[in-house]
N, C-alpha and C positions, 0 to 999 in steps of 0.2 A: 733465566729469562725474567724480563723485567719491564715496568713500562716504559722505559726509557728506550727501549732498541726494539716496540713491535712498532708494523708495517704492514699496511694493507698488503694481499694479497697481491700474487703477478699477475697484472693485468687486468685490477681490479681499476684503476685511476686511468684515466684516459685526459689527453690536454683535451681545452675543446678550442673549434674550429675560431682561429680569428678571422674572420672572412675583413674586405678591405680596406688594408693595411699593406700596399704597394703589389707590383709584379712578384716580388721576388719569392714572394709567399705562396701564391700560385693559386689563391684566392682573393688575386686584387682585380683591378678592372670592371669587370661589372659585380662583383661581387657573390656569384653564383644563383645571381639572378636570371640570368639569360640579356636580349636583347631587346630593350624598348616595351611598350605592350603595359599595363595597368600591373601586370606581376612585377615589373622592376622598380615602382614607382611605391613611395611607402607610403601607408594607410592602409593598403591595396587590404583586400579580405574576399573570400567567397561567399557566397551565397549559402546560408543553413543547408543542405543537402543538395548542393548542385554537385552535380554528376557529369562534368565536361562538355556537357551539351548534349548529352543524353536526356531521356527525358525522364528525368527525378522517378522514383519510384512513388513518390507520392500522388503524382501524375497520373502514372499507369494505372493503380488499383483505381477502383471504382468506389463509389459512395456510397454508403447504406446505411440506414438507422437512423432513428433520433434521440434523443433528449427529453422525454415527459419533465416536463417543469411542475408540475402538478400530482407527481408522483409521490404518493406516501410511504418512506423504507421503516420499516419495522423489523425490529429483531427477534427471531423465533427463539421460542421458549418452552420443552416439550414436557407432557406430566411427568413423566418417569426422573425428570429432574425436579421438578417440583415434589413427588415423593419423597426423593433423596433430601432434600432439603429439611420436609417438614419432620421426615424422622431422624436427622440429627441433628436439628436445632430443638425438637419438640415443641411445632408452632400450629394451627390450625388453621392462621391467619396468613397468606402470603399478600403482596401488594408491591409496588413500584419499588419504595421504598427500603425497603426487605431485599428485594434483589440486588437493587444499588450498594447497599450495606454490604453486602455477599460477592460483589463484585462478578452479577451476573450481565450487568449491563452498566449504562451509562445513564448520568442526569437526564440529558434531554431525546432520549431514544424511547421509540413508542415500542411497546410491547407486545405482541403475538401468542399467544398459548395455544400449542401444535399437539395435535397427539400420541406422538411416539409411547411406546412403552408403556403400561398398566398403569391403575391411580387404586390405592387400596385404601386411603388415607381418607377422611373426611376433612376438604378443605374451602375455605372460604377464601376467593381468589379473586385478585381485581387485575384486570390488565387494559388494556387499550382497544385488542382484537382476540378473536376467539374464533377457530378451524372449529367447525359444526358440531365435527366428533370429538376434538377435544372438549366443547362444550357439554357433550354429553358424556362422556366419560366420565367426568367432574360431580354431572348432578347423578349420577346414575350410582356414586360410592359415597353421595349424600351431602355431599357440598354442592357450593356455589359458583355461579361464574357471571362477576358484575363487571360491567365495563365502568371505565373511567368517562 
């Protein structure tokens, strides 16, 4: 065997359809459009989710919720990783910065300090927000917790 004699598989290639291109093809005539009506007629398109005249699904369900425009998202950040951190970088100092570097978050994302997990570490920590008892967790093993 050789390239010169493979071949797709049987029945792998199919002709496609020439639609009208006379009777005798038996896809002439109207073209397997049907007769008359906006579907035979080209341009023609549906509607984003019409449903024959049914009534869309999007219809049916009902509305709920909104959108707080006013909302500030913050990304949670819990001690027990800040632990982790400050003992294998050996740092005392964590901040914005330091996480970015770390690839704990992003440039423009405000920061949250959650308190999952112990804090044995004396650490001086800046963030954006502070969960009450992560605050206290923090000063309670002798660090700090300063908001930006």
């Amino acid at each position: 065997m050789d390239l010169s004699n493979l071949k797709p598989a049987k029945g792998a290639v199919k002709n496609r359809k020439r639609i009208g291109r006379g009777q005798g093809s038996g896809f002439g005539g109207t073209s397997t459009r049907g007769h008359k009506g906006a579907g035979s007629r080209s341009g023609n398109k549906k509607k984003l989710g019409f449903e024959g005249g049914q009534m869309p699904l999007a219809r049916r369900l009902p509305k709920f919720g909104f959108k707080n425009i006013n909302r500030k998202e913050f990304v949670a950040v819990n001690i027990d990783t800040l632990e982790l951190l400050a003992e294998k970088h050996s740092v005392s100092k964590i901040d914005a910065a330091f996480l970015i570097e770390h690839g704990l978050v992003n440039k423009r994302d405000k920061i949250k300090v959650l308190a999952k997990g112990e804090l044995k570490a004396k650490l001086e920590v800046k963030a954006h927000a502070y969960s009450a008892a992560a605050a206290a967790a923090i000063e309670a093993a002798g660090g700090t917790a300063e908001k930006y």
